[in-house]
LOBA-524816 format. One line per 8 residues: number of its first residue (from 1); for each residue z, x, y of N, C-alpha, C, CB. Coordinates in pm, whole numbers, plus 50000, padded with zeros to 5 digits. Glycine has a CB too. Example, Ala and Ser with C-alpha at 12.3 -4.5 7.8 and 13.67 -1.06 7.14 Angstrom:
BEGIN
1	50780 51319 49431 50780 51230 49550 50780 51320 49670 50905 51131 49553  50708 51285 49775 50714 51367 49894 50787 51290 50003 50572 51408 49940;
END
This chain:
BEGIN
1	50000 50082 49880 50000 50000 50000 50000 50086 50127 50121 49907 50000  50016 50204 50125 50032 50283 50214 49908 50286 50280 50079 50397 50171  49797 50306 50232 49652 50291 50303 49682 50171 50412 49514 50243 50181  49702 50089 50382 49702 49979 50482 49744 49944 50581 49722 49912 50459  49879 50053 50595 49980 50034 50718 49902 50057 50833 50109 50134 50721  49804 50152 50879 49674 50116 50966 49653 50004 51030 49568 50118 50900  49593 49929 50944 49510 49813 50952 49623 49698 50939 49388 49809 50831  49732 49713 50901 49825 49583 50886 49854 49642 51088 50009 49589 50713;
9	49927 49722 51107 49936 49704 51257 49801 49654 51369 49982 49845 51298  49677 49702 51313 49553 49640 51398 49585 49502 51381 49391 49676 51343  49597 49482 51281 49647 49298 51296 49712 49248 51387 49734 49240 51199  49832 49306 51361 49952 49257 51409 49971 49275 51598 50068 49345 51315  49884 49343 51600 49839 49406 51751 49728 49328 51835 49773 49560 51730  49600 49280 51728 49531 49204 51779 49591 49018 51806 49416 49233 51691  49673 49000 51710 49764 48860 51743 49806 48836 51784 49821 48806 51718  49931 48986 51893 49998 48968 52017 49883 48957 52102 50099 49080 52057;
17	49809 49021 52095 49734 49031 52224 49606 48898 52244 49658 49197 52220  49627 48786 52131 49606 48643 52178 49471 48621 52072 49573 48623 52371  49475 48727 51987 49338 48661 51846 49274 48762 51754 49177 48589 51921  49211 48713 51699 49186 48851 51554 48982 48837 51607 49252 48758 51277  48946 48952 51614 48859 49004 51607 48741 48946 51475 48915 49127 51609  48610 48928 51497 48523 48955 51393 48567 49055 51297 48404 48991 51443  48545 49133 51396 48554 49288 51289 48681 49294 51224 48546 49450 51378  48761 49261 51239 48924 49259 51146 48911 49165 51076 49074 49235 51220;
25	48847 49004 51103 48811 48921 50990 48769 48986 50870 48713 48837 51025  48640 49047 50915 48561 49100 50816 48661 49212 50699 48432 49182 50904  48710 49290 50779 48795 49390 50697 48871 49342 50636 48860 49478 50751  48951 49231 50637 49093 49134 50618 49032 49109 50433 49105 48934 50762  48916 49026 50501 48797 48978 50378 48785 49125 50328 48617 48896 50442  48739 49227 50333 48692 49288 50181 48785 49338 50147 48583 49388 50159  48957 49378 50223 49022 49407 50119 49025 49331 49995 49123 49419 50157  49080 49192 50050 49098 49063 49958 49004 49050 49818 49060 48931 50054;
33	48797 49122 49886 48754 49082 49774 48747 49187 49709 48650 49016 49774  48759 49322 49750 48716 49428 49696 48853 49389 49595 48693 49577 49796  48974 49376 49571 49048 49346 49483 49005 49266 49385 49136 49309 49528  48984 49167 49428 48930 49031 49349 48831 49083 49244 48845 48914 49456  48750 49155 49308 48615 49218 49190 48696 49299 49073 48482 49358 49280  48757 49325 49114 48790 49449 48992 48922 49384 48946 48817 49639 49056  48972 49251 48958 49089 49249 48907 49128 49078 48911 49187 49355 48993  49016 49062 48877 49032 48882 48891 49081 48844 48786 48902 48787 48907;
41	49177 48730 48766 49293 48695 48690 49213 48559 48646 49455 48684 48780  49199 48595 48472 49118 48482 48439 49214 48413 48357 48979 48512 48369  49174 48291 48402 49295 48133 48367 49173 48022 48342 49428 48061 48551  49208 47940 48225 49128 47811 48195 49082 47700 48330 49229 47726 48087  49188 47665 48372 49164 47616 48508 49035 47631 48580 49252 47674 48585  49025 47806 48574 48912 47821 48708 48762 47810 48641 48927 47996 48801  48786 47775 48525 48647 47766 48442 48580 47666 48452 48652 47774 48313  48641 47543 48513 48603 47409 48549 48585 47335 48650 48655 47354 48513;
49	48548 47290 48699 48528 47177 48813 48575 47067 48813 48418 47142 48833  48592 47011 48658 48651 46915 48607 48761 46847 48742 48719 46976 48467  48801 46757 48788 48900 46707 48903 49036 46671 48789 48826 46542 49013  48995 46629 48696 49170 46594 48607 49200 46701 48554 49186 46478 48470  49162 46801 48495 49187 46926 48481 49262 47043 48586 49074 46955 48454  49201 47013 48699 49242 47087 48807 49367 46999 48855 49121 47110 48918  49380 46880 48815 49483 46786 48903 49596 46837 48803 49452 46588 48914  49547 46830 48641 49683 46892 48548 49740 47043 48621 49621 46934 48356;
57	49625 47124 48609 49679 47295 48629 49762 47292 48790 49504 47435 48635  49769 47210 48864 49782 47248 49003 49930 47166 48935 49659 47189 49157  49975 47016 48934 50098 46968 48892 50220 47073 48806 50053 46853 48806  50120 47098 48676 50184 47232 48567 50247 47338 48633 50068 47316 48479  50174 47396 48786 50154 47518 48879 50311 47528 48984 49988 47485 48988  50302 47344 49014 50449 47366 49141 50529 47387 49006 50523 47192 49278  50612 47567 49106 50750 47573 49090 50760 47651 48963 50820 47432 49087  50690 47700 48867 50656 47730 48742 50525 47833 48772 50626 47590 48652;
65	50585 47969 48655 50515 48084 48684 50376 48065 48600 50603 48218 48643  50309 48142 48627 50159 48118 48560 50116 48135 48379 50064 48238 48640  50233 48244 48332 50257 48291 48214 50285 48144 48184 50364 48412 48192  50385 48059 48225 50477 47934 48122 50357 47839 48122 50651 47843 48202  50274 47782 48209 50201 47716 48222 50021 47761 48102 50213 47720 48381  49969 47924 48108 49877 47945 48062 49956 47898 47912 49813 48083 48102  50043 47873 47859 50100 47856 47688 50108 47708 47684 50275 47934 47640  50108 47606 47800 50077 47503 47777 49980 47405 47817 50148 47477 47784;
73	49864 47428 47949 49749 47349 47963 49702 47335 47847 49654 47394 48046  49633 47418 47802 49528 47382 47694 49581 47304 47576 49464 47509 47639  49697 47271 47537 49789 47198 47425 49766 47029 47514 50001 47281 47413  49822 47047 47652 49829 46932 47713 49667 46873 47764 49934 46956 47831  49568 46928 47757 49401 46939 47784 49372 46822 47646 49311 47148 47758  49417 46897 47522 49351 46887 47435 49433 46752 47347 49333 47031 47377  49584 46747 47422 49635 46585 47360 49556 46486 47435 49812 46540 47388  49544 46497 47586 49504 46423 47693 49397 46477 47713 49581 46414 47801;
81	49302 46428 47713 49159 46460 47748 49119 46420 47842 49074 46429 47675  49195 46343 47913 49135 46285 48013 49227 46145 48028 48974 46268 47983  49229 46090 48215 49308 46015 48271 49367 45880 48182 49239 45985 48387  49222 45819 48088 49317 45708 48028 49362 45736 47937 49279 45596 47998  49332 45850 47842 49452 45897 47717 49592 45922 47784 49408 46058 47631  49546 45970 47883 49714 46038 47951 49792 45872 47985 49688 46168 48165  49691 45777 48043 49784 45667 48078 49798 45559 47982 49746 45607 48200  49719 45550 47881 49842 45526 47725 49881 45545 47679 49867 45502 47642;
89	49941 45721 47678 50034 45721 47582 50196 45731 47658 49995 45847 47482  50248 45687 47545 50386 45686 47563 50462 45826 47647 50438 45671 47415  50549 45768 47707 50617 45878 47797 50682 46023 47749 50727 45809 47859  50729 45985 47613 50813 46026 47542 50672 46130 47462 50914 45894 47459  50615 46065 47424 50438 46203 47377 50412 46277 47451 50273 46160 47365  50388 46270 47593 50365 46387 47737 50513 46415 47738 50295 46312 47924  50592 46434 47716 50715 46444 47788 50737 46595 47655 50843 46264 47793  50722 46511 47461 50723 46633 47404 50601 46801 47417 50725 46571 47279;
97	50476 46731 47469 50388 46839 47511 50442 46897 47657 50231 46781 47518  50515 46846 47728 50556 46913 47852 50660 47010 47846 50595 46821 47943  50743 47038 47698 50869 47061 47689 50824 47223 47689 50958 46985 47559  50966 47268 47793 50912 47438 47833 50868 47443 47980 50760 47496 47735  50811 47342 48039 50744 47370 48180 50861 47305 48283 50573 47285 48199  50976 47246 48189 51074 47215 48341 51008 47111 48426 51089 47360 48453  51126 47078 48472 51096 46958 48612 50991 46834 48504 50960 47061 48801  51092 46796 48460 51001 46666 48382 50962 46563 48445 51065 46597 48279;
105	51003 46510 48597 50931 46433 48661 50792 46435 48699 50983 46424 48740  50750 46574 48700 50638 46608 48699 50525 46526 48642 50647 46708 48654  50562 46545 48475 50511 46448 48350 50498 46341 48419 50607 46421 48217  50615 46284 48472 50616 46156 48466 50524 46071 48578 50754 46126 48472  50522 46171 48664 50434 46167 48802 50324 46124 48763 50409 46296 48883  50252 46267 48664 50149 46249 48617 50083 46112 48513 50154 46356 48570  50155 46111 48451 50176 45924 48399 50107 45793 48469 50339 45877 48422  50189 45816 48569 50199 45689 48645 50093 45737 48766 50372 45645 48697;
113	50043 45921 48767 49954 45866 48861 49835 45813 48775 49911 45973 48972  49794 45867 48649 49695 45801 48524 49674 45679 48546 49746 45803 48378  49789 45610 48539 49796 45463 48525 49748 45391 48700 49981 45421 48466  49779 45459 48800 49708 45383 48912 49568 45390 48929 49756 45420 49032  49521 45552 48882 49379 45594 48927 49290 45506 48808 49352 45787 48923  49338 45427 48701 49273 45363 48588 49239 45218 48644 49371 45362 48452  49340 45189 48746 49355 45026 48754 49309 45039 48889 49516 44940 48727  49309 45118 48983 49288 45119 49124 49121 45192 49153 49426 45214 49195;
121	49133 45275 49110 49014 45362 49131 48885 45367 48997 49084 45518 49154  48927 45289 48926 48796 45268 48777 48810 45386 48718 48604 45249 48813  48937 45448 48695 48932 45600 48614 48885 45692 48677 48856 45613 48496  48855 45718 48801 48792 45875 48867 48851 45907 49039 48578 45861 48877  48926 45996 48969 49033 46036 49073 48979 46061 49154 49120 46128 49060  49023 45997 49305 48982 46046 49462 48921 46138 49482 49071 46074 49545  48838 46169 49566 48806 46291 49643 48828 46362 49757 48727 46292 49654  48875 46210 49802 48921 46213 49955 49091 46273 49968 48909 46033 50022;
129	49106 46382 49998 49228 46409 50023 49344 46327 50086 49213 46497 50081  49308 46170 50210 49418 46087 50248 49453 45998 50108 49373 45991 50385  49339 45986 50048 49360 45883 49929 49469 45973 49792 49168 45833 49858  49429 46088 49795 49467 46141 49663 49652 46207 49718 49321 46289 49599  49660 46221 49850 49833 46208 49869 49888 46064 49861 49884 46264 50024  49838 45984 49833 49960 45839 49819 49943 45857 49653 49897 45628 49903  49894 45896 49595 49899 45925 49439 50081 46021 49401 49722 46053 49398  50082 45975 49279 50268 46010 49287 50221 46160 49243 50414 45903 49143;
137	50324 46267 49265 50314 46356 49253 50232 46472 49301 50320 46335 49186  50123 46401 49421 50018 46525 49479 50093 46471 49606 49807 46522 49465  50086 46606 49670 50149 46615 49839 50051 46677 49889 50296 46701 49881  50017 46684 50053 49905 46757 50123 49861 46909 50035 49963 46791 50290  49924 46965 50022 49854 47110 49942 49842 47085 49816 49939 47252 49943  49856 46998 49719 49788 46947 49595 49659 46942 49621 49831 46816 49546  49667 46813 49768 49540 46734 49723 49413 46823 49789 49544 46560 49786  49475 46908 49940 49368 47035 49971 49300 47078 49845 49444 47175 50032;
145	49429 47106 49802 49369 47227 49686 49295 47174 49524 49523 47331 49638  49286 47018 49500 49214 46998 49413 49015 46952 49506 49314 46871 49318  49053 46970 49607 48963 46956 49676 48885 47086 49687 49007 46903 49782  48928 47216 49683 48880 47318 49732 48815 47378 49599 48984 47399 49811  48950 47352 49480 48884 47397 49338 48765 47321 49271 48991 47389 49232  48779 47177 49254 48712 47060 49189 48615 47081 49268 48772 46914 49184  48572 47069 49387 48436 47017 49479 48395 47143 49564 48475 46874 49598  48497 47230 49537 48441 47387 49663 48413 47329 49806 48251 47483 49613;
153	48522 47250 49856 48535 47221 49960 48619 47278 50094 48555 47133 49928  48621 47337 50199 48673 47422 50272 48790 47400 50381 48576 47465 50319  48919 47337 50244 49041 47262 50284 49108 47368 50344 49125 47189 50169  49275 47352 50389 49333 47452 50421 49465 47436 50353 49331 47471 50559  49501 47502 50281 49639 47492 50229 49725 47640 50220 49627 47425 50082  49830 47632 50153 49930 47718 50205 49979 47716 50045 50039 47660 50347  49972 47765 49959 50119 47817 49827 50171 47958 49869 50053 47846 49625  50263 47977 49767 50332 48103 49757 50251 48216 49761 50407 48111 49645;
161	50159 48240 49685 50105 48368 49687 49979 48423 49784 50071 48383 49557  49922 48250 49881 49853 48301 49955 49921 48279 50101 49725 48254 49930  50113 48252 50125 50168 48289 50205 50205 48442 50233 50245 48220 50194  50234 48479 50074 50263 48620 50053 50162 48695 50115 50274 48657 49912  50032 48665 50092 49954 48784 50154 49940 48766 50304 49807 48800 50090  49922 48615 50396 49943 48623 50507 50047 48741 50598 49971 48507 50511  50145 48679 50513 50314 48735 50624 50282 48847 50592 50510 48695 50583  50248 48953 50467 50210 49077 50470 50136 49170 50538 50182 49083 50402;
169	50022 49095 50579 49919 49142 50659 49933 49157 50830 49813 49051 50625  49980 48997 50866 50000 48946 51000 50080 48952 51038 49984 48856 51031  50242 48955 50939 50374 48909 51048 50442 49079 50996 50507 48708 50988  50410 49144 50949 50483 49275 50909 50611 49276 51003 50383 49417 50934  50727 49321 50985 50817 49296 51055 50906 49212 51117 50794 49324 51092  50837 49076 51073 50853 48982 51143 50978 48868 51067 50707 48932 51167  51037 48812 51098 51129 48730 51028 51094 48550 51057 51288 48781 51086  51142 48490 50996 51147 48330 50997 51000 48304 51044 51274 48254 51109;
177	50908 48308 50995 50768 48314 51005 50725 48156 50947 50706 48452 50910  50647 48047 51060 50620 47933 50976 50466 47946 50926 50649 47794 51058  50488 47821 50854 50273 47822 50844 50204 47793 50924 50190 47733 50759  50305 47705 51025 50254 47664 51127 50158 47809 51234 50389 47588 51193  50227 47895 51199 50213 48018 51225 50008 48104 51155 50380 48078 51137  50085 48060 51050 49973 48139 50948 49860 48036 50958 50026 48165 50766  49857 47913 50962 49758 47812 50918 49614 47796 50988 49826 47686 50931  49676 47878 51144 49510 47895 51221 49486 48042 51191 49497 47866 51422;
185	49505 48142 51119 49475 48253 51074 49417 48196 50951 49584 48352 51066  49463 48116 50878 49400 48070 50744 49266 48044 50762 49462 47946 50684  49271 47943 50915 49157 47899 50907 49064 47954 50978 49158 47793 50925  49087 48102 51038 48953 48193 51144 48941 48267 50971 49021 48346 51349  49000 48284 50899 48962 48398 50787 48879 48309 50672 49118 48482 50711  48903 48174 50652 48838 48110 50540 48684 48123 50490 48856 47985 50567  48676 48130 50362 48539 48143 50328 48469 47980 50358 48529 48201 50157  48392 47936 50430 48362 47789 50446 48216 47788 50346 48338 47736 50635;
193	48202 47929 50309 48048 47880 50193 48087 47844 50025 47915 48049 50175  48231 47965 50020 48297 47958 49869 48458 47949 49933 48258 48124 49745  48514 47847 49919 48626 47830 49940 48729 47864 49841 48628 47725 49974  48632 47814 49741 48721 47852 49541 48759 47978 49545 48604 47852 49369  48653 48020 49580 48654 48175 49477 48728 48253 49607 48451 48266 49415  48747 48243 49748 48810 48282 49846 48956 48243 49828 48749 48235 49960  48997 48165 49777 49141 48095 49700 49210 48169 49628 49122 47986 49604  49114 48174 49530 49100 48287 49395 49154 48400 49406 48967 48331 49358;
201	49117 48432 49515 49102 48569 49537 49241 48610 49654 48932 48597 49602  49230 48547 49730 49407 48508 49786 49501 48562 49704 49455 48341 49785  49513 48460 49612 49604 48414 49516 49657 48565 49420 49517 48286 49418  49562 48602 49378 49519 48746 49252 49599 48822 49378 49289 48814 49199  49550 48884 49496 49584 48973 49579 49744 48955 49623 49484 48964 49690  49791 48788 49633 49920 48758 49627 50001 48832 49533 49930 48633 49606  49947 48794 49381 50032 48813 49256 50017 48984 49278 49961 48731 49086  49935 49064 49359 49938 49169 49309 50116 49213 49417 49764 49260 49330;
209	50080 49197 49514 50138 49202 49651 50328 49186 49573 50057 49035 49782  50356 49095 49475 50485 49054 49431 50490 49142 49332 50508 48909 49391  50465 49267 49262 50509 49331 49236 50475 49434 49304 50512 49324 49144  50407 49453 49398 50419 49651 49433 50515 49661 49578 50210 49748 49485  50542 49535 49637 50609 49519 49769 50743 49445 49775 50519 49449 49856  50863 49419 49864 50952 49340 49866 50890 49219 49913 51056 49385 49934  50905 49133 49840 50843 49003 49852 50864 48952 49991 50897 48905 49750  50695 48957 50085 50709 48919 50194 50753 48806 50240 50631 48935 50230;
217	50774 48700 50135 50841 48545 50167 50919 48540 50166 50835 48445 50117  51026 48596 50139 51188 48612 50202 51188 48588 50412 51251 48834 50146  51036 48626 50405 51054 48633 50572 51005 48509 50605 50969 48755 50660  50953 48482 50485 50937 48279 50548 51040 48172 50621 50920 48177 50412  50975 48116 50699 51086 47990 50765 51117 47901 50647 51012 47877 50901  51010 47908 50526 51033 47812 50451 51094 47861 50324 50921 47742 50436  51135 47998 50295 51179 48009 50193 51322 48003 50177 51133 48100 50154  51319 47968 50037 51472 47856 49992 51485 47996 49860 51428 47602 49904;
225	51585 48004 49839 51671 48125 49695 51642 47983 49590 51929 48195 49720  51580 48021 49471 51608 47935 49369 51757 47928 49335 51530 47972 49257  51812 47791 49316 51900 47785 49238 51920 47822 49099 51917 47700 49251  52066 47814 49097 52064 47912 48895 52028 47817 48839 52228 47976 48788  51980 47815 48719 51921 47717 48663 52033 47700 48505 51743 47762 48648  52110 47782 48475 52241 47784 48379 52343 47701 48428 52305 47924 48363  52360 47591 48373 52505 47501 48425 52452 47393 48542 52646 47625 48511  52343 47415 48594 52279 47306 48647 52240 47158 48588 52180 47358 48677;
233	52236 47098 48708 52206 46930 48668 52119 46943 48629 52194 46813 48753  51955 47033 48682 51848 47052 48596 51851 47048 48479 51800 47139 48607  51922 47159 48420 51908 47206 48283 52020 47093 48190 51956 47391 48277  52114 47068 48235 52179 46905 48190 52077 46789 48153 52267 46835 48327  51941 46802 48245 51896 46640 48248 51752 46710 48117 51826 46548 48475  51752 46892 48113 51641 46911 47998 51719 46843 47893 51594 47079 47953  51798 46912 47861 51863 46897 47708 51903 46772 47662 51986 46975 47690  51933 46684 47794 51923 46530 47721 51820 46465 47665 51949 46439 47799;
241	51708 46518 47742 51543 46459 47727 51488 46571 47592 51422 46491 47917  51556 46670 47576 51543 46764 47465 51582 46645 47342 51659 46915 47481  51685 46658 47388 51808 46616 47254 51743 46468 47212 52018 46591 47322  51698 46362 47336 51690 46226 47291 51520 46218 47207 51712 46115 47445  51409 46310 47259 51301 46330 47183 51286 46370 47058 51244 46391 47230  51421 46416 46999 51440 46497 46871 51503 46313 46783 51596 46680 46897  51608 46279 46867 51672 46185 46828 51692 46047 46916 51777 46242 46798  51593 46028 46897 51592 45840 46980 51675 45727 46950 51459 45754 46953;
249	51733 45696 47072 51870 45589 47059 51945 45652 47022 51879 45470 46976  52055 45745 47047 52156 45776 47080 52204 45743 47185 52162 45864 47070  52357 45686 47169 52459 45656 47265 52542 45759 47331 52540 45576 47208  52604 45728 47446 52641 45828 47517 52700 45877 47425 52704 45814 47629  52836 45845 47380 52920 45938 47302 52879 46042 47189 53005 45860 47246  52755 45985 47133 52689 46058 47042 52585 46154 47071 52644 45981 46967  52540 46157 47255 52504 46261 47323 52635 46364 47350 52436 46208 47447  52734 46346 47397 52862 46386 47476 52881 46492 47266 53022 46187 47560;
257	52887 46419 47195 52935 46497 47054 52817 46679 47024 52891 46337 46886  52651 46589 47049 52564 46637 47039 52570 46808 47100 52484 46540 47089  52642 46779 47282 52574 46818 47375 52729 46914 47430 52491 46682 47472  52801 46964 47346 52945 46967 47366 52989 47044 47510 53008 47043 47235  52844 47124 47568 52877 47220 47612 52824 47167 47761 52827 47346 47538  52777 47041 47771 52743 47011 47900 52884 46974 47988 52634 46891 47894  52886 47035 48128 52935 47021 48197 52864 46916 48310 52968 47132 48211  52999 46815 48399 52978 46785 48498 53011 46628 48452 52849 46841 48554;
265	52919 46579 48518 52927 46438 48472 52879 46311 48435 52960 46411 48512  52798 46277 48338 52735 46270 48216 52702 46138 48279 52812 46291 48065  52754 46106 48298 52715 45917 48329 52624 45932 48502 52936 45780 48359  52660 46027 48590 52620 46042 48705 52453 46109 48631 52740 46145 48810  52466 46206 48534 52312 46240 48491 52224 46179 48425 52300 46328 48430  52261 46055 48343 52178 45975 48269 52158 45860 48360 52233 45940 48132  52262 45831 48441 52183 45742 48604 52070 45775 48661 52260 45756 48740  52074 45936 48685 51989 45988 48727 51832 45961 48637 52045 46118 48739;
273	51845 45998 48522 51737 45998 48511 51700 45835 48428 51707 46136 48446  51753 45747 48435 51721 45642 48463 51618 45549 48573 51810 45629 48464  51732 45582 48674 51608 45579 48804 51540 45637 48828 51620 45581 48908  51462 45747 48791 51385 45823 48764 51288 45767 48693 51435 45912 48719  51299 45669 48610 51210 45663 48496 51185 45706 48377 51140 45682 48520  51270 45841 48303 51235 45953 48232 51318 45850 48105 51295 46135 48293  51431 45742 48127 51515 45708 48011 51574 45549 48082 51652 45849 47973  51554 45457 47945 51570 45315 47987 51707 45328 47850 51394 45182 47970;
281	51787 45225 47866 51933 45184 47779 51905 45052 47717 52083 45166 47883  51907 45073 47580 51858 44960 47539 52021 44924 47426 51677 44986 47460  52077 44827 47461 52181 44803 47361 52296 44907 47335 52114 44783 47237  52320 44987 47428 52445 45060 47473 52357 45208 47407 52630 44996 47388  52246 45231 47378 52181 45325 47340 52041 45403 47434 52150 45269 47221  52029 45508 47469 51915 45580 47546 51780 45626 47507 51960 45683 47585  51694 45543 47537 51586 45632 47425 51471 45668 47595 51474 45479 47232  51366 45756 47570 51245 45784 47642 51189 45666 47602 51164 45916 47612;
289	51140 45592 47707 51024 45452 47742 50877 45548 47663 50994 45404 47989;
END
């Protein structure tokens, strides 16, 4: 990274002084691709255009590293083939192919968005980015970004690893940095002919950036410390949805026998995921809908 300290201050010099240059565009761009060529990170995802495919890998993607996810698309591709298999089957079938990727609302998101885009839209998910955020589970940088992958359209969005390379480049030094910040740099640097493969290539240069540097998103306005995930309500509400997929209709007490080692408070977590959707009580017993 040392080569760069150069050119990371021309940045950072041309932005005080009120805008980035052609010529630093241009340079910004071939670091990014000259990486990309020689070190592009191949994933099932980018092999397709497919829009439900890209809508799975991007859902699978929040919050969850790329390793946990490449061991389960293609299992979850190949139960669900597509929007109306996903929105008949039972909750409790996506829920056992989801097991490992965490945050099971996710699943469930995905479910119920199946089931609107079948009855609302004739089976073929939006294109239009206002339409595809009232869908459960896609928020503005979902729906950019199934827009940019699916259709190579020249959205603007913001994840982790193509914040990482922003704040690296532009804010060097800099602390509590928003996107609000980065987002008109996003958009003087964007590829508007290949948006995908300019994504792509972000992204790869991100993942490289998180191991050879102190992770420049610590200097984000938006970055949050993961919580521990040992002794958490999270990991409380896996092992119930673990435990009840193994064994359907079990009663509390016979979870509480099961589960000896959960802490906290058991009736406050199966509320939870009640209203949630993830578990209905049928006759003093819990099973997955």
């Amino acid at each position: 990274m040392e080569k760069h300290k150069d050119i990371e201050s021309r940045f950072r010099y041309e932005l005080k002084s009120g805008g980035i240059s052609a010529t630093t565009i241009r340079l910004f761009k071939k670091i990014i691709n000259d990486h990309h060529r020689d070190n592009y990170r191949e994933m099932p995802w980018r092999r397709t255009r497919n829009p439900y495919r890209i809508l799975v890998s991007e859902i699978m993607l929040q919050q969850t590293q790329v390793d946990r996810v490449l061991k389960k698309y293609a299992e979850f591709i190949t139960t669900f083939p597509d929007l109306q298999a996903l929105a008949q089957a039972p909750l409790s079938k996506i829920l056992r192919v989801w097991q490992g990727l965490g945050y099971n609302r996710r699943a469930l998101s995905l479910k119920r968005l199946a089931v609107i885009v079948i009855q609302e839209y004739a089976g073929k998910l939006p294109a239009e980015p206002e339409k595809l955020v009232r869908l459960p589970g896609i928020g503005p940088y979902s729906a950019a970004a199934i827009c940019a992958f699916a259709d190579n359209r020249p959205r603007l969005f913001i994840e982790t690893n193509i914040r990482r390379v922003y704040i690296h480049f532009f804010f060097a030094g800099r602390r509590h940095v928003r996107d609000a910040e980065i987002l008109p740099i996003l958009e003087k640097t964007l590829d508007r002919k290949s948006p995908r493969d300019w994504y792509y290539a972000l992204m790869d240069y991100g993942a490289k950036l998180k191991r050879e540097v102190k992770n420049p998103n610590r200097r984000s306005a938006h970055y949050q410390k993961q919580a521990a995930f040992h002794g958490s309500t999270r990991q409380v509400r896996g092992l119930i949805l673990k435990t009840l997929l193994k064994s359907p209709g079990m009663t509390k007490p016979a979870l509480k026998k099961t589960l000896p080692t959960i802490s906290g408070d058991l009736d406050q977590v199966l509320d939870g995921l009640m209203k949630d959707g993830l578990l209905q009580r049928k006759k003093g017993s819990f099973i997955i809908p």
